[in-house]
C-alpha positions as CSV (number, residue, x, y, z in Angstrom):
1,X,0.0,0.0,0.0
2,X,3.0,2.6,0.6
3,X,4.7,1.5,-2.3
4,X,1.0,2.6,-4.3
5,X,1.1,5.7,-2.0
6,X,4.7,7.1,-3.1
7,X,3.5,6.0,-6.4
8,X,0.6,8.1,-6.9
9,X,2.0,11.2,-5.3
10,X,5.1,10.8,-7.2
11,X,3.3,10.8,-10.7
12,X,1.6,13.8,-9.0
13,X,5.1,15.9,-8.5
14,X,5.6,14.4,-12.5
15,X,2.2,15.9,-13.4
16,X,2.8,19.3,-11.5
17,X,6.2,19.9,-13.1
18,X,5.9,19.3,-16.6
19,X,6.1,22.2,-19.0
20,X,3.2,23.8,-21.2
21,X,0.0,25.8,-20.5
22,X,-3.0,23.9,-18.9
23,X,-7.1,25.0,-19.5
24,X,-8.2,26.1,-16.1
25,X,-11.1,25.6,-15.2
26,X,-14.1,28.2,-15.8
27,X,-14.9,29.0,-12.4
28,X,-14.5,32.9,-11.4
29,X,-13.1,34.0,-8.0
30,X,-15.0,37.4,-6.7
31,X,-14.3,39.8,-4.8
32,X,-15.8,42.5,-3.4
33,X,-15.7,45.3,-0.4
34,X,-18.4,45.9,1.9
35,X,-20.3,49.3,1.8
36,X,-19.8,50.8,5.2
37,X,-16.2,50.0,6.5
38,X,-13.2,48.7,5.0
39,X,-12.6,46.3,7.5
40,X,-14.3,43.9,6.2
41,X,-13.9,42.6,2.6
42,X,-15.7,39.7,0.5
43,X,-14.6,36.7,-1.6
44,X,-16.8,33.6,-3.0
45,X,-16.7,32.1,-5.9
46,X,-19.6,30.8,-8.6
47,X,-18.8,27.4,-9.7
48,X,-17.2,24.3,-7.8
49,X,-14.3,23.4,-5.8
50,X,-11.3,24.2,-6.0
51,X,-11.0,27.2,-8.1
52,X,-8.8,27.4,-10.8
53,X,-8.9,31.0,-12.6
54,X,-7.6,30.8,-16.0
55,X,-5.7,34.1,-15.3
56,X,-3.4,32.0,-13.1
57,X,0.5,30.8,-14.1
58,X,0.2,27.3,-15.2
59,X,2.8,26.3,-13.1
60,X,0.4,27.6,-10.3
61,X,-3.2,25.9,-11.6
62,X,-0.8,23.0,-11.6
63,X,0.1,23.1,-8.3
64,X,-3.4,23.3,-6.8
65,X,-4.3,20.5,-9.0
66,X,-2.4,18.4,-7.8
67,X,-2.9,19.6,-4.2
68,X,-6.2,18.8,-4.5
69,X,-5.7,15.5,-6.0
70,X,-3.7,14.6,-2.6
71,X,-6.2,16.2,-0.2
72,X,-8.7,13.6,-2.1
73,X,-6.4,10.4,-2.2
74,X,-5.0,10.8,1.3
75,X,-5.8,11.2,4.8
76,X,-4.0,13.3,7.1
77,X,-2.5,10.2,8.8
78,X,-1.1,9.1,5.3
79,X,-0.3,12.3,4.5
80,X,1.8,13.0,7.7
81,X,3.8,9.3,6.9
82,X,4.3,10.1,3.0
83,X,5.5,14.2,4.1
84,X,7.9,12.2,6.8
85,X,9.6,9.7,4.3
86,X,10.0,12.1,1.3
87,X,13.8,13.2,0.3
88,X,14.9,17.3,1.3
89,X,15.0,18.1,-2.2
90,X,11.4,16.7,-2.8
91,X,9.9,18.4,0.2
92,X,11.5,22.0,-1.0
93,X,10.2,21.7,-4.4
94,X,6.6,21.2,-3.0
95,X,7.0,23.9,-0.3
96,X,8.2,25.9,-3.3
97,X,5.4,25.6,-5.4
98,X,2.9,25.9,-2.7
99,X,4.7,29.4,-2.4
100,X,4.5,30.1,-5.4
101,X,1.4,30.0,-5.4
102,X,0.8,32.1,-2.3
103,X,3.6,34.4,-4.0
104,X,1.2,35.2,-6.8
105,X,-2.3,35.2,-5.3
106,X,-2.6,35.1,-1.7
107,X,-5.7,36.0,-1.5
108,X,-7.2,33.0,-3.9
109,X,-5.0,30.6,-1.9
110,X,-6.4,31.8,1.6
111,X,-9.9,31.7,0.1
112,X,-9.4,28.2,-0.5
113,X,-7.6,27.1,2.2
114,X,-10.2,28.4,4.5
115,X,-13.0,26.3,2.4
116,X,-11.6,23.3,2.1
117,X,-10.5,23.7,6.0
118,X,-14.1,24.9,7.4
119,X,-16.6,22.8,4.8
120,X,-14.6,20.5,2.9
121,X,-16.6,18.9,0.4
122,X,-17.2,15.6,1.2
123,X,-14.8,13.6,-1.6
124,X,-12.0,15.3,0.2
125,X,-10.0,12.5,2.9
126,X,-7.9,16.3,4.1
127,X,-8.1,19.7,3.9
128,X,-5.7,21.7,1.9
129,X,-4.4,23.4,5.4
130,X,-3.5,20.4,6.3
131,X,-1.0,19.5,3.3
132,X,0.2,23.1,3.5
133,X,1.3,23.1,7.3
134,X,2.4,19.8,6.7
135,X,4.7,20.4,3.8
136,X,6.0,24.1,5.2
137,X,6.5,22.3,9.0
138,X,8.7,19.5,7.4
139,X,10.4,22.1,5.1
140,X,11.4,24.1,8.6
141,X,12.9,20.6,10.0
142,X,15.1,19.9,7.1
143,X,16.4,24.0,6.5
144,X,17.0,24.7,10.0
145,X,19.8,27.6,8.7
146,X,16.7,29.9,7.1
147,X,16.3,32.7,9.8
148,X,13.7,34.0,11.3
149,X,13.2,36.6,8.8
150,X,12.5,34.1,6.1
151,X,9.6,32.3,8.4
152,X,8.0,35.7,8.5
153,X,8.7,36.1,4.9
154,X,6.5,33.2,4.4
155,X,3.7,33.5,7.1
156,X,3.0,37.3,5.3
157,X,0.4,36.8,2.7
158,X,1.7,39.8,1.0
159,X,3.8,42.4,1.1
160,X,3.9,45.4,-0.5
161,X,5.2,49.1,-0.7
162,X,2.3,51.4,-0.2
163,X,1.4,55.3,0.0
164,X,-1.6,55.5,2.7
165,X,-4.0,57.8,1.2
166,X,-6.4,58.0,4.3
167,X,-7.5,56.9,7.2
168,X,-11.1,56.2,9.6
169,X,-11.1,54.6,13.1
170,X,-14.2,54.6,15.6
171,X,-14.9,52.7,18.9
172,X,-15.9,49.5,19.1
173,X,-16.9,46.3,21.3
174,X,-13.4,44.2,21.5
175,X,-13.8,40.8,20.1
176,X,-13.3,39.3,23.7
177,X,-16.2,41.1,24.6
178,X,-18.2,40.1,22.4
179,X,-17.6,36.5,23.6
180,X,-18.3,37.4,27.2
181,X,-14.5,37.4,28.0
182,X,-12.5,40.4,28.7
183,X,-15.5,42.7,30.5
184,X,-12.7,44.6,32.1
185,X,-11.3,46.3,29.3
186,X,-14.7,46.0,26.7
187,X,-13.3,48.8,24.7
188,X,-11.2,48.8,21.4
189,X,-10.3,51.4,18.3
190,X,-10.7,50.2,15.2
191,X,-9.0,52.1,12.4
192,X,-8.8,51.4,8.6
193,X,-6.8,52.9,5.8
194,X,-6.9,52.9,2.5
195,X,-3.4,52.6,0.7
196,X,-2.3,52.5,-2.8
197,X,0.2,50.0,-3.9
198,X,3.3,51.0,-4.8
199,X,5.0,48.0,-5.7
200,X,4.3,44.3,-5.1
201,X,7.0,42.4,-3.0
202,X,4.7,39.0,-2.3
203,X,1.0,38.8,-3.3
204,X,1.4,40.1,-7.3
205,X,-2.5,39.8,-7.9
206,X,-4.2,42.4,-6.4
207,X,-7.9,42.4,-6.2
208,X,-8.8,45.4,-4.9
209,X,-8.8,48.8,-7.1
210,X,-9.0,52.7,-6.0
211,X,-11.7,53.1,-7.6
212,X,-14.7,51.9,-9.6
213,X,-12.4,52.8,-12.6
214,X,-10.9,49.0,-14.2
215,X,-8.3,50.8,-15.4
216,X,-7.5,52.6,-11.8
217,X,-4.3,51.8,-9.8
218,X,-4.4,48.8,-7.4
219,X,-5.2,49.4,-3.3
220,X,-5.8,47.7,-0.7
221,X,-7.1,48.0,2.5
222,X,-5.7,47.3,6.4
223,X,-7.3,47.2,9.5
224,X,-5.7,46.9,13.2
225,X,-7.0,47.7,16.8
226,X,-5.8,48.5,20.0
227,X,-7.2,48.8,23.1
228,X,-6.2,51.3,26.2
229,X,-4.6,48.7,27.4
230,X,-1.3,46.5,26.5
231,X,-2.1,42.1,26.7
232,X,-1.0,42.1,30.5
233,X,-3.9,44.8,31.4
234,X,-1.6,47.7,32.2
235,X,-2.7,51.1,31.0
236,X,-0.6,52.2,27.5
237,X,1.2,55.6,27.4
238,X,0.7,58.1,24.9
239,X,3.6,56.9,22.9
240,X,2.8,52.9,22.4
241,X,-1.5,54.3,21.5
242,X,0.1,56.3,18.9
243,X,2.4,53.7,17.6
244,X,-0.7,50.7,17.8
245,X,-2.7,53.3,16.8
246,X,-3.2,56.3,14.2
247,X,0.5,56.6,13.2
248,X,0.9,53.0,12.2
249,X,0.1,54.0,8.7
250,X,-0.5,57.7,8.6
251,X,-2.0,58.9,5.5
252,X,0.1,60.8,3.4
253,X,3.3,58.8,4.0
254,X,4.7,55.7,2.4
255,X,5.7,51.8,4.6
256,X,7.0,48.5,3.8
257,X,4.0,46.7,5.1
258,X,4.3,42.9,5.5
259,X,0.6,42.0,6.1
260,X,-2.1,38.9,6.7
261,X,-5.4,37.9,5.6
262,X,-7.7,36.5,8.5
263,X,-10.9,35.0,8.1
264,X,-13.6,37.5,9.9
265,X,-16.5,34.6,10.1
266,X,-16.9,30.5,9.7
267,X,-18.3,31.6,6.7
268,X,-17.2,30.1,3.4
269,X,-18.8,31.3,0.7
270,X,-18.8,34.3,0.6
271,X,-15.8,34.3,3.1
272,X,-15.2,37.9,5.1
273,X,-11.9,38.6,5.0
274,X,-9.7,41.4,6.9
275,X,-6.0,42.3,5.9
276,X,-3.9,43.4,9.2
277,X,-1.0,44.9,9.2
278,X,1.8,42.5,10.8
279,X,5.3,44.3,10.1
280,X,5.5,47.4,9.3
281,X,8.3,49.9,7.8
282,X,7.7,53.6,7.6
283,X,10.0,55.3,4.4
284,X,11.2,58.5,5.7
285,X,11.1,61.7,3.0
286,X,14.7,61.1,2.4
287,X,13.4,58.2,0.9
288,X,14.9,55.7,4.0
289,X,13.4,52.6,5.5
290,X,13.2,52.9,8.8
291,X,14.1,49.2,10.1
292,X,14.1,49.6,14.2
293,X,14.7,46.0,15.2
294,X,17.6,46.0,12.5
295,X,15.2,42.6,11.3
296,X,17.3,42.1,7.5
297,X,20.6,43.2,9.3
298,X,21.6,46.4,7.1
299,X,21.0,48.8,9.9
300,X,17.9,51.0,11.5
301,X,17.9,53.1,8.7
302,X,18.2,51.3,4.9
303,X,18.0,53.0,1.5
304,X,14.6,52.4,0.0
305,X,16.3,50.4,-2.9
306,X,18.3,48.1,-0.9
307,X,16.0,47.7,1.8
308,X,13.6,46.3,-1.2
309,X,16.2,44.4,-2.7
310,X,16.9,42.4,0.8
311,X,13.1,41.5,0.6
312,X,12.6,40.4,-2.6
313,X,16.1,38.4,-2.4
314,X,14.9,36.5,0.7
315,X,11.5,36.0,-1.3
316,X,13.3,34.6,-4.1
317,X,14.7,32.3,-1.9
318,X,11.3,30.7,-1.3
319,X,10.4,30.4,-5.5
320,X,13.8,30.1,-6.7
């Protein structure tokens, strides 16, 4: 039966890497923003499972065709022993084309993750999260010299040089509160703000647009909170409010901002999506990153160009 196993998956890894341009399938991917705040945002799609948008790389509808081929032939106990007796160089070319994947269209690939993950239809033996963690967990075992930068390189859905063009916030229940927990502190600040892409260092496919125009520039939109107080229920100063707060991305300047897509409900389709703003780099007028924690080692304060050029090499390091 392993012997069948390594079989099948192997002509699967054949399948995924041969050259030539593959018919995707017809099914669209939508997205959409809700009317009255940015902090939530809409995807669903119209036809069946898994999506395969024909404007995707074929190298990438190959790779979730033959993901979901696995998730259907395997369970996750299977999985697990297959992942576990694979060679190194056979586990980075799967984590690699996972990533590439993520790389060019991270929010497609969170859309299905979270629906085969929540309601998995019921031909599947495993959810596509689970062959993900399972292949980037074993990838971490075997390359134990990639620093931490490059696991937060690859947890970051997308990142991407932006120019904040404005910002909203208003008071809110927390989330804890909402659940009955937390009644002490019941209170957060929402803010949202809209931001215009730049340039795209992870996440190439953008969605969303500035405006109703198709032919408009690309933006997205981010959404954090903060409460009055910091996670061990002391009051924040002035300074930490500010900096979890309304200058985290200050409209009229320009960040690095390595961000991540979280599901905002159980619900599938249409999913309700939020984009929060993980890592962020303000770009001083000189045109200098500012880099505090000295996190890609060129200093606190990094020329624009080869502050970018450290992030896309550690990228390509991923999808090389």
């Amino acid at each position: 039966m392993r012997i069948k196993q390594r079989l099948m998956l192997l002509s699967l890894c054949v399948f995924l890497l041969q050259a030539g341009s593959l018919q995707a399938q017809g099914d669209r991917f939508i997205y959409y923003e809700s009317e009255d705040t940015c902090e939530v945002f809409f995807t669903e799609t119209d036809g069946g499972f898994p999506v395969i948008p024909g404007y995707l790389p074929w190298y990438v509808q190959h790779t979730l065709i033959a993901a979901d081929s696995i998730c259907k032939t395997f369970t996750p106990s299977e999985l697990e022993e297959i992942v576990i007796s694979m060679s190194t160089d056979s586990i980075n070319t799967a984590h690699k084309y996972l990533q590439l994947a993520h790389y060019t269209d991270p929010l497609l690939m969170a859309h299905l993750w979270h629906q085969a993950a929540v309601e998995p239809p019921a031909q599947y033996k495993t959810s596509w999260y689970v062959l993900s963690y399972l292949l980037r967990d074993e990838h971490w075992k075997r390359n134990t010299q990639d620093s931490l930068v490059l696991q937060n390189l690859a947890l970051s859905h997308n990142i991407y040089h932006v120019y904040i063009e404005e910002q909203s916030q208003r008071e809110d229940s927390s989330n804890l509160a909402k659940l009955g927990f937390n009644d002490g502190h019941p209170v957060t600040i929402t803010y949202c703000a809209k931001a215009r892409v730049l340039d795209a260092l992870r996440g190439t496919i953008i969605h969303g647009r500035c405006s109703s125009d198709p032919e408009a520039d690309y933006c997205v939109k981010y959404t954090w909170g903060r409460g009055p107080f910091d996670s061990f229920g002391d009051e924040l100063d002035s300074l930490s409010i500010e900096k979890l707060g309304p200058l985290k991305l200050a409209p009229g300047k320009e960040y690095i901002v390595f961000s991540m897509i979280h599901p905002n409900s159980y619900s599938t389709n249409p999913a309700s999506w939020r984009i929060v703003p993980s890592n962020v780099f303000p770009i001083s007028p000189e045109g200098n990153v500012i880099d505090e924690k000295n996190i890609f080692g060129l200093g606190t304060v990094v020329p624009l160009a080869a502050f970018k050029s450290a992030v896309n090499y550690q990228v390509s390091r991923f999808i090389k």
